[in-house]
C-alpha positions in Angstrom: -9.7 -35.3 17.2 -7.9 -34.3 13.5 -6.3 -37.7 12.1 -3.3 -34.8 11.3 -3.0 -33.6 14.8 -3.2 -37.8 15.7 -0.6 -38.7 13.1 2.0 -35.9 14.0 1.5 -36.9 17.7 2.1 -40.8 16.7 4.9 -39.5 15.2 6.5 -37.5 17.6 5.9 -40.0 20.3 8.2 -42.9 17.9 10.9 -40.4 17.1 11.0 -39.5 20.9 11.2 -43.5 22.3 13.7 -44.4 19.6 16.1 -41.5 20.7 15.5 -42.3 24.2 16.2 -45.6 23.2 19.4 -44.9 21.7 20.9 -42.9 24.7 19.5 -45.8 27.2 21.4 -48.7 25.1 24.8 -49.8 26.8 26.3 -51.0 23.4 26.0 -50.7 19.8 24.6 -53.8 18.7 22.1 -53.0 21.8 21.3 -50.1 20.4 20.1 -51.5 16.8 18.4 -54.1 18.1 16.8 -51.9 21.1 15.7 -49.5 18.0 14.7 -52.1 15.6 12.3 -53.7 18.4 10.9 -50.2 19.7 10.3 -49.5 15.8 8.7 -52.5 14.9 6.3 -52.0 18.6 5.5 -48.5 17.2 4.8 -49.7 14.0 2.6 -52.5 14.8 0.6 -50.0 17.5 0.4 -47.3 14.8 -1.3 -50.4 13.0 -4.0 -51.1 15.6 -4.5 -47.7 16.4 -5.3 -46.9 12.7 -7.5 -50.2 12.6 -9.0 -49.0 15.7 -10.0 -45.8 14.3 -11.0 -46.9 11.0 -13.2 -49.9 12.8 -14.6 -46.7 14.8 -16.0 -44.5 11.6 -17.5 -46.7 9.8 
């Protein structure tokens, strides 16, 4: 697997849970925090996942 093809995929699959997150969310406030925690998830999985397959290279 390409880290590109890996990244993009990462990528699409954040921008695809926060706007899935964002039409699920009954209020606004719900909505930023919804999207703030969903965010911060993705963030911290794109962490382990690079960790992961850094760990995995070397």
């Amino acid at each position: 697997m390409e880290t590109t093809a890996f990244l993009r995929g990462m990528g699409a699959g954040a921008v695809a849970g926060a706007a899935i997150g964002a039409m699920v969310a009954v209020n606004r406030k719900a909505m930023r925090t919804g999207v703030g925690r969903a965010m911060q998830q993705a963030g911290a999985a794109m962490d382990t996942a690079l960790y992961d397959f850094m760990h995995t290279m070397r």
